[in-house]
Every structure is written in C-alpha cells, then in structure tokens.
N, C-alpha and C positions, 0 to 999 in steps of 0.2 A: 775463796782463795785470797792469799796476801800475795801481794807480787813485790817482788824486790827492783824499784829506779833506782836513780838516782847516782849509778856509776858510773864515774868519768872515763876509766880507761877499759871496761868490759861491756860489753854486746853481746849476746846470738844471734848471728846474721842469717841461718838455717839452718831448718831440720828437717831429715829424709832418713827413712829407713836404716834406722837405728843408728844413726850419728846425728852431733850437732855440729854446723861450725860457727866457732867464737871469734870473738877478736878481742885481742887482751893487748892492753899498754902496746897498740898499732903493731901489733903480727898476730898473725891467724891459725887457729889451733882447729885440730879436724880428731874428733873420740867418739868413742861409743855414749851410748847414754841408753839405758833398759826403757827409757817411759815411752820413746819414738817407735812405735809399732804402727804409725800409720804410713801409708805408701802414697808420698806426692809424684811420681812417676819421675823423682828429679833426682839424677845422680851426684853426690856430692863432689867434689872435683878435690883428689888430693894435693893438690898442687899448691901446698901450702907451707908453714913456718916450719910447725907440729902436726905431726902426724903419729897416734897412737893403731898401728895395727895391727888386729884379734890375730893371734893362730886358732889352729883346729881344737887344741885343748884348752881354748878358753881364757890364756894366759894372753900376754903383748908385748909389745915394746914399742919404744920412740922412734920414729925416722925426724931430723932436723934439718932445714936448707940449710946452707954452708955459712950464713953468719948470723943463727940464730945464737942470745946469747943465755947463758948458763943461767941466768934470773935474772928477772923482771918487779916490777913495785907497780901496785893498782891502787888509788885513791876510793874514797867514797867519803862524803863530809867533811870531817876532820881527823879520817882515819889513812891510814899504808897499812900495805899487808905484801909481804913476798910472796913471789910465785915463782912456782920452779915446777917443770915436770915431773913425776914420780914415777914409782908402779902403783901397778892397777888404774893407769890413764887418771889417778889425780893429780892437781896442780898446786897441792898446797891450800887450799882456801875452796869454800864450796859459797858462790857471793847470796847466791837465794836466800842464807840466813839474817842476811840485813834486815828482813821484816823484822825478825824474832829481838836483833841488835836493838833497833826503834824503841821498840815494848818497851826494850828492860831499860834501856836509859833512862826515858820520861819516866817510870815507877820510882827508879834511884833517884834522879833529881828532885822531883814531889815530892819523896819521901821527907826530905827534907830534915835526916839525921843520919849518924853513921853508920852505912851498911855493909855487911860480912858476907860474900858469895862465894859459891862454892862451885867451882864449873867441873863440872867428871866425864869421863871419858872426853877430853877437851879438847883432842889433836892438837892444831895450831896456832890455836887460842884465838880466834876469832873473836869470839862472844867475850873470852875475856880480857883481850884490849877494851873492847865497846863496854864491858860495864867497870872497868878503871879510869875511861875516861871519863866516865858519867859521876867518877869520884866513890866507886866502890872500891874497898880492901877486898880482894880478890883472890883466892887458893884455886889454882892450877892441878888437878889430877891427870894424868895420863900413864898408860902400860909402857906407851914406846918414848923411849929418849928418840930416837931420829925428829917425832914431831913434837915435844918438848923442845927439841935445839931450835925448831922452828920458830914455835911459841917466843921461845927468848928473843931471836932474830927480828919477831915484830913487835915483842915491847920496845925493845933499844930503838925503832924504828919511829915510835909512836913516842917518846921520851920515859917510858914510864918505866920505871925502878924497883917497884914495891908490891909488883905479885911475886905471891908463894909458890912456887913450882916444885909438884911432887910426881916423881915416879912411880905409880905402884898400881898393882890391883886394886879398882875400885869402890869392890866392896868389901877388901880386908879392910882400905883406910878408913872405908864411913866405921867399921866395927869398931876400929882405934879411936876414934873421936868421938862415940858414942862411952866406949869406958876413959876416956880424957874427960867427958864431961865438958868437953864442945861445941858450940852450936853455930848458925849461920842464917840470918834473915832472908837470905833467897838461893835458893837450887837449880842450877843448869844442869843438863845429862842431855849425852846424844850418843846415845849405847848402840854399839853396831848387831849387825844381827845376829853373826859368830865374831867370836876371839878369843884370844888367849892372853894370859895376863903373865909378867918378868919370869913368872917360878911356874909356867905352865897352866893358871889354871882357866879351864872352860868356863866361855861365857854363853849361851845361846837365850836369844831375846825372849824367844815366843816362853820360854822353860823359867827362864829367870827375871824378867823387868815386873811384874808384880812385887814377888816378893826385896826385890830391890827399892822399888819407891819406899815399899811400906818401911824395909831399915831406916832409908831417908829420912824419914818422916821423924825419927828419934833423933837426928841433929839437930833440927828447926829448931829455931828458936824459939820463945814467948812470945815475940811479936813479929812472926814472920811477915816479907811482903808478897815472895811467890815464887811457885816452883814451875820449870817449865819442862818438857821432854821434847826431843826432835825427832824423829824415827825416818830412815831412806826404806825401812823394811816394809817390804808390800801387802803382809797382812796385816801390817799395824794399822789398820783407819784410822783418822782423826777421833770417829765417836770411841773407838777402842782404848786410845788413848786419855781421853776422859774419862770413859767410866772407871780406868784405872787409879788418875789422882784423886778422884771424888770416892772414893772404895778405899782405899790406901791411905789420906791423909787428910782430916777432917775440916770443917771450915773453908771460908774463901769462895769465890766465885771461877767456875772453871767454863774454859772458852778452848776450843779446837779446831783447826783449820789447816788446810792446803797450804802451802808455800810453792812459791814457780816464779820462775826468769820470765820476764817481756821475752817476744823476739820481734826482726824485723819485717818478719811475713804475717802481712794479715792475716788477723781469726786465728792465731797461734800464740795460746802462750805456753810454755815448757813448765810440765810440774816437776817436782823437783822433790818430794817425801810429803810432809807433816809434822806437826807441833800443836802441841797443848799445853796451855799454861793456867795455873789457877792463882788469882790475884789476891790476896787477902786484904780486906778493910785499912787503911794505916790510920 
C-alpha cells in the first residue's frame, strides 16, 4: 500500500463503524466511508463542524455548526485545493491521491522534455494541478461542469492558466482525438463505477474499462511515459487493474497497489481504492 503524508491542513483522527472523522483546515468533518467494516466498540461523537447523515434510502445530507464556513483551502507541498461539502458526503478533493500526484510529477520532471497529459474523468482536477505544476500541458476531461468549475477554481488558486478544460463524454472525446490524429505522452483515468455522461450516456466499469483502456491506448503517443488508472470500485483489485493495462496497451513496466490515508489510531491505516500505473522507458 502507498499512504498519502505529508498534509498540512487534513487528518483522520478516527475510524468506527462505518465513519471516519477528519479534520480539515481546523474543523472536523464526521461521513461515512464503505472501507470501515470493523467495530472498535467506539462511538463516533457527532458533535462536530460537518456532519454528513445516511437516511434509510441510502441518500444524505449536511448538518453544519452555526459558523461553519461555505469553503475552505487545504495545502499539501506547493499545492491548494478547495474544499466545499457536496453530495454524496464528498468534499471536493479525495487527498489519498497524493501518492498517485508524487509518481507523476517525478516521471514529468525526469522526463525531462515536453509532456501532453490527458486526465479523464478528472472531477476536480487534483491530478491535474499536480501534473501542470510538474510543468505538464495538461487537457482536463469531465461529464460534470459543477466539478469542471471546481477544477478551474483550483487552477486560479494554484496560478496556473494553461489547462484545457473539456466537458464531455469521455469516450466520445478519446474517439475525436483518435480521428484528429491526437496524441498525449501520459494518461490519467479515474472512471467511476456507474455514470452517466452530458447527452445520457451509460458508463458501468466492470462492462466497460477494458475496452476503454484499449481506445486509449490509440491516443498515446510514440514515446509515451505512462498511463495510470485509479479505481474506488471494489471489485477492481490492484492485480485486476494490471492485468488490464498490460492486456490493453503494449510495452512499459506495470506496477499496482493500494492507496490509504494515515490515521491517528494505532495499527490503523484507512484504504482508500487502488491504482495502477505502467511506466514506459524515457
């Protein structure tokens, strides 16, 4: 497993029976989280900032103390990223992915000429501040404008100007750059397990992330550096995930693993999904 340190203004302070609680930019956030199926016999105490609570159908909603404020900024390196409660108990930012951040920067930097990345299904562009600031030209894919505005919200936050932000179904756009005659030296994707794309259409992982890598694979370029996949879906394994890029796109060394938060209780670290990335030679 990678564990993501290294953040100034987030924690997991603990985890009980199917919640964790955070602490983000000094106020405390109390949600569900699926991975917490063990029972420390400790009740979480709601008496907090944020508070996401399930109804019966599975759906939620926020409760906030009286001067919680509308959004917050969380550091890590030389990165910001906004945070704002959602639905579905996200906050705009999932920080576990700083491992996957790490990886790609040191290959961009090394790289050591100009790199064209392509982040899909991108939400709130996490990955693609981290690899603009690593001085990659970067193209922005997402279905939803709401975390598109987001994305923008944390380039301007980060200074940066010059990612491509697109709206659209993620695998009509690979098919359009595939007849544009497009390519990109390294591939981000962190495809949910269902969705729906602007004009309706179905996405379901387990049915469709093969044959999506493998389109992929016809943008790359001639000297690609690496494509990586994320997955929160529970039948995805890490080896799952491998044997999909090494099956789908030929070349390069492929590595998979765990990603998970520290937290502040012993013997506990919080997983948090899975990534596979496959490096190719530069």
């Amino acid at each position: 497993m990678k564990i993501a340190h290294d953040w100034k203004d987030y924690e997991v302070l603990k985890t009980a029976n199917g919640e964790k609680l955070e602490k983000i930019a000094g106020y405390t956030f109390l949600r569900p989280d699926p991975q917490v199926i063990w029972n420390t016999n400790t009740k979480l105490s709601t008496d907090v900032d944020a508070y996401y609570m399930r109804t019966e159908n599975k759906s939620g909603s926020w409760k906030f103390s009286k001067n919680f404020p509308k959004t917050l900024k969380i550091c890590r390196k030389n990165l910001i990223f906004h945070i704002e409660p959602m639905n579905f108990k996200h906050i705009c930012l999932f920080p576990e992915q700083a491992v996957n951040w790490d990886i790609m920067e040191e290959l961009i930097k090394k790289a050591n000429r100009p790199i064209k990345v392509l982040n899909l299904f991108a939400y709130t562009g996490g990955a693609s501040i981290a690899t603009a600031k690593a001085g990659a030209k970067v193209t922005h894919v997402d279905a939803s404008k709401s975390m598109i505005d987001v994305a923008k919200i944390n380039a301007k936050l980060n200074n940066i100007d010059d990612i491509r932000f697109i709206q659209d179904d993620c695998t009509k756009f690979v098919e359009r750059e595939i007849r544009r005659g497009n390519s990109y030296d390294a591939i981000i994707m962190d495809p949910p397990s269902f969705g729906r794309g602007p004009k309706g259409e179905t996405w379901k992982i387990e049915e469709n992330i093969f044959d999506f890598v493998s389109l992929c694979d016809k943008v790359l370029s001639k000297n690609p550096l690496f494509v990586l996949i994320n997955s929160y879906t529970t039948g995805l394994q890490p080896t799952v995930m491998q044997n999909i890029l090494n099956t789908a796109i030929s070349g390069g060394k492929t590595e998979s693993y765990e990603v998970g938060l520290p937290t502040k209780e012993k013997g506990i670290v919080l997983p948090c999904g899975c990534s596979a990335i496959k490096i190719f030679k530069d």
